[in-house]
C-alpha positions in Angstrom: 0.0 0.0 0.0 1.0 3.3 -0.7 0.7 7.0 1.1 -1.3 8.6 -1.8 -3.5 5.3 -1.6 -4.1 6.6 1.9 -4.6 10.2 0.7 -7.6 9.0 -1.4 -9.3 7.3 0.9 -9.0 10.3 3.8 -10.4 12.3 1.0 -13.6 9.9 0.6 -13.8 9.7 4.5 -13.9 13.9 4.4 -17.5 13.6 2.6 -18.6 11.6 5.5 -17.8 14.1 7.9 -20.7 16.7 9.5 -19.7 20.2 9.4 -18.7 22.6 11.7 -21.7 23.8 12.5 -23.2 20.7 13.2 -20.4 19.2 15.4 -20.6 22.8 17.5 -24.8 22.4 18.1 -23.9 18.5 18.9 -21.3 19.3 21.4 -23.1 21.6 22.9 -26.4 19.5 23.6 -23.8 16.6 24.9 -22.4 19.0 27.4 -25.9 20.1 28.4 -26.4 15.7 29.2 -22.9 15.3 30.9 -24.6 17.1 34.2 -26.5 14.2 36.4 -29.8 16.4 37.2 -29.8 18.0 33.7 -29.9 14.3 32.7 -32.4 13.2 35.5 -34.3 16.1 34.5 -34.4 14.9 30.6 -35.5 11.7 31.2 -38.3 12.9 33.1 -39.1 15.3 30.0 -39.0 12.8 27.7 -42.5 10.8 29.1 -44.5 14.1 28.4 -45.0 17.4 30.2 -44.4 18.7 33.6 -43.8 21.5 35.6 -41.4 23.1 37.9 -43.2 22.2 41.1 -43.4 18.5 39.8 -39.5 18.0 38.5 -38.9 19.5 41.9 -40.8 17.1 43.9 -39.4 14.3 41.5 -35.8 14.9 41.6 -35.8 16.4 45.1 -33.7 19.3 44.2 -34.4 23.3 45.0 -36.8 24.8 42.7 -34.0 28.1 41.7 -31.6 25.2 40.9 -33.8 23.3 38.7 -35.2 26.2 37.5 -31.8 27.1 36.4 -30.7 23.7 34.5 -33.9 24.4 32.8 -33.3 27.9 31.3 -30.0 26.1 29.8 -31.3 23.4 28.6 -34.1 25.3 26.8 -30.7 27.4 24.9 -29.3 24.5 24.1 -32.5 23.7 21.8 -33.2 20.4 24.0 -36.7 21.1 26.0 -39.1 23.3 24.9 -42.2 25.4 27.1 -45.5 26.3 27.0 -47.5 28.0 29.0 -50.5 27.1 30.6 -52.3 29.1 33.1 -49.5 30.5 35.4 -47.4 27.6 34.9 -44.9 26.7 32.3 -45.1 23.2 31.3 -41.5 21.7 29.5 -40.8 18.4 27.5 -38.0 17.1 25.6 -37.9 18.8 22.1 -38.4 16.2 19.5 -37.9 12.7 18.9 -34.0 13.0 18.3 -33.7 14.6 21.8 -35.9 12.0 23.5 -34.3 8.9 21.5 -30.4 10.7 22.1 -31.5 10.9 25.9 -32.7 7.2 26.3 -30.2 5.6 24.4 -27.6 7.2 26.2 -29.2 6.0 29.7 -29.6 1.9 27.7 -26.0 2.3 26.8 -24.8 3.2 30.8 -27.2 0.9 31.8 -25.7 -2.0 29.8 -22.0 -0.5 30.7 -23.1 -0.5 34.7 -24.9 -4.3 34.2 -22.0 -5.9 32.0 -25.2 -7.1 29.3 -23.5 -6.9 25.8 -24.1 -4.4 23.3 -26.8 -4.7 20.8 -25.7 -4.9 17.2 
């Protein structure tokens, strides 16, 4: 094999490759999941719609703190709001968010259990 053989086939792999833009909003959203209640909170978002007082009672954490995650999550484009009444109600945005968000917690689960990968 040869180097320019190599050069070739780094140039085919290039196509395959998201860009920058793309890679920047996907980083972001993982860095929004890599905090434990932001995470916590996500999975409870992606079974429907709840509010404040509810996520607080769920995840037993203070209602500025929670309020908080939530603001950033919402920037990040992963949960979106909608007011009813007095009282926001917030879900997961979209299918990709909710499938991103469970697959992440089948893939730790299946690290923390030892079960084998699916295929």
């Amino acid at each position: 094999m040869y180097a320019r053989d190599n050069d070739a086939g780094a140039a085919d792999l290039q196509q395959h490759l998201p860009a920058d833009s793309q890679v920047e909003a996907a980083t972001e959203m993982l860095r929004m999941l890599a905090d434990g209640t932001r995470l916590r909170l996500m999975r409870l978002l992606t079974d429907g719609e709840h509010d404040v007082t509810t996520l607080v009672t769920a995840l037993g954490v203070a209602r500025p703190a929670v309020s908080q995650h939530l603001a950033k999550l919402r920037l990040a484009g992963l949960v979106t709001a909608r007011r009813e009444g007095r009282r926001s109600l917030y879900t997961a945005r979209g299918g990709h968010v909710r499938r991103l968000v469970t697959e992440v917690l089948h893939a730790a689960s299946h690290r923390v259990t030892g079960l084998p990968d699916h295929e």
